[in-house]
C-alpha positions as CSV (number, residue, x, y, z in Angstrom):
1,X,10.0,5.0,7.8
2,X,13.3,3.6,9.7
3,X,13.2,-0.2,9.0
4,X,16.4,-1.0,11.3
5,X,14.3,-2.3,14.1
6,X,12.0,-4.7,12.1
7,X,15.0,-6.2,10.5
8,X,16.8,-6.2,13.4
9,X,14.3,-8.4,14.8
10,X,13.6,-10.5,11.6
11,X,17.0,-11.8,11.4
12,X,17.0,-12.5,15.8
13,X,14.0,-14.8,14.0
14,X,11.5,-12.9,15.9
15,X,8.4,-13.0,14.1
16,X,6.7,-9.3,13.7
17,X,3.6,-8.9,11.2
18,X,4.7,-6.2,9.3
19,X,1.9,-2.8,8.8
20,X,0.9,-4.6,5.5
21,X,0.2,-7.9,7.1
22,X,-2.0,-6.3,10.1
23,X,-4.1,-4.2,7.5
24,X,-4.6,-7.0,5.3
25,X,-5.5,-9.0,8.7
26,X,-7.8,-6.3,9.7
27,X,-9.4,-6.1,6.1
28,X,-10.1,-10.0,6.5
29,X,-11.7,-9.2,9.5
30,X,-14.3,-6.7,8.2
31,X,-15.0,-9.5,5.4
32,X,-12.5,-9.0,2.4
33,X,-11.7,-12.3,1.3
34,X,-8.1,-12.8,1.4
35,X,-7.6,-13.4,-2.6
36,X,-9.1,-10.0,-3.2
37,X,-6.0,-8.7,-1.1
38,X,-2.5,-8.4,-2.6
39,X,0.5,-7.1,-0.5
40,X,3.0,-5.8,-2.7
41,X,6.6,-6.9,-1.6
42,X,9.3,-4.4,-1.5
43,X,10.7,-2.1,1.7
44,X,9.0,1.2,0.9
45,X,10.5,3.9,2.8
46,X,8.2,6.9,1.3
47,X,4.9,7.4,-0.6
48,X,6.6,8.1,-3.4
49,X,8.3,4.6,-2.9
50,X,5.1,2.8,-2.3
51,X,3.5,4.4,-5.6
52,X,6.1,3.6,-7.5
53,X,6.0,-0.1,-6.5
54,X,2.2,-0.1,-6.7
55,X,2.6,1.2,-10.3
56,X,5.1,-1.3,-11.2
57,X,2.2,-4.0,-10.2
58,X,-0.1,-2.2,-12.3
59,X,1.7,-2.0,-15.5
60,X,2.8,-6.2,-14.9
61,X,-0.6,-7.2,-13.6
62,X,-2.9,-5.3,-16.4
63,X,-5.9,-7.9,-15.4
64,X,-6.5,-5.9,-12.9
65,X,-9.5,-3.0,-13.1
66,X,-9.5,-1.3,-9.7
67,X,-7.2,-1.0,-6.7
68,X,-7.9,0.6,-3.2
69,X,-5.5,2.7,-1.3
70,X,-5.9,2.7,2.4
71,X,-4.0,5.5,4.6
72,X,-5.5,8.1,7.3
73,X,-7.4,11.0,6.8
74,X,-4.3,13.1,7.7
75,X,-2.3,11.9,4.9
76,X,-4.7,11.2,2.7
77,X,-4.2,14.0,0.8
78,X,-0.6,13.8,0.6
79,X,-1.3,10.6,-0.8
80,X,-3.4,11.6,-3.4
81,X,-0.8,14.2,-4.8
82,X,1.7,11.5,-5.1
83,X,-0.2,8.9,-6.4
84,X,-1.8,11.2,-8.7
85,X,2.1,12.1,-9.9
86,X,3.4,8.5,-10.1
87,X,0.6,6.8,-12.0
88,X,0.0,10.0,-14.9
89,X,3.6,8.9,-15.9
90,X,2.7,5.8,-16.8
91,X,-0.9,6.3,-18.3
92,X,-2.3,5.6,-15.3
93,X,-5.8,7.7,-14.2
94,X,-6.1,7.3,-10.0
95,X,-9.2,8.2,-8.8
96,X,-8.4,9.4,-5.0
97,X,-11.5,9.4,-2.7
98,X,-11.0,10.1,0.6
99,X,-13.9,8.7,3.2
100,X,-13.8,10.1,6.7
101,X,-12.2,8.8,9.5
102,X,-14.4,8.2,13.1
C-alpha cells in the first residue's frame, strides 16, 4: 500500500484515522471493548509486513492466548498462507478461519 498521501497529509497536520483506527472504531461499535483491541504500530506495506510485526508482538507479549485477524473474504486466504509462514518460524501455531462475508 502507497503511504505517500497519508503522510503527506499527517505532516500538513491534517488529521486522517488511519485503516487500523476505523476497524478498531468499527469493532467498538459492534461491542468490543476498546482494551480487548490492540493496534500494532508500525507502516506495514504488505502482508508479509503486517505478520511479521504481529509476530514480533506475539513473541514480546506472551500473556496473550488468542488473537483475531480481520481482512476480506477475497484475501482471506492469501492471508492465511502468510500468516501461516510467518508465525511456524517462530513456534507459532495460527489457526486461520475464514467466516463469510454478506
Amino acid at each position: 500500500e502507497n503511504m505517500t498521501g497519508f503522510l503527506s497529509l499527517k505532516k500538513l497536520g491534517i488529521d486522517i484515522l488511519s485503516n487500523s483506527q476505523q476497524c478498531s472504531n468499527a469493532a467498538q461499535q459492534l461491542g468490543v471493548l476498546s482494551d480487548s483491541i490492540v493496534i500494532i504500530n508500525g507502516m506495514a506495506r504488505s502482508t508479509i509486513m503486517e505478520a511479521q510485526a504481529v509476530r514480533y508482538y506475539l513473541l514480546r507479549n506472551t500473556q496473550l492466548d488468542s488473537l483475531i485477524i480481520v481482512s476480506s473474504s477475497a484475501h482471506m486466504r492469501r492471508v492465511g498462507i502468510i500468516f501461516n509462514k510467518v508465525f511456524k518460524k517462530a513456534g507459532l501455531n495460527p489457526v486461520i478461519i475464514k467466516s463469510p462475508s454478506p
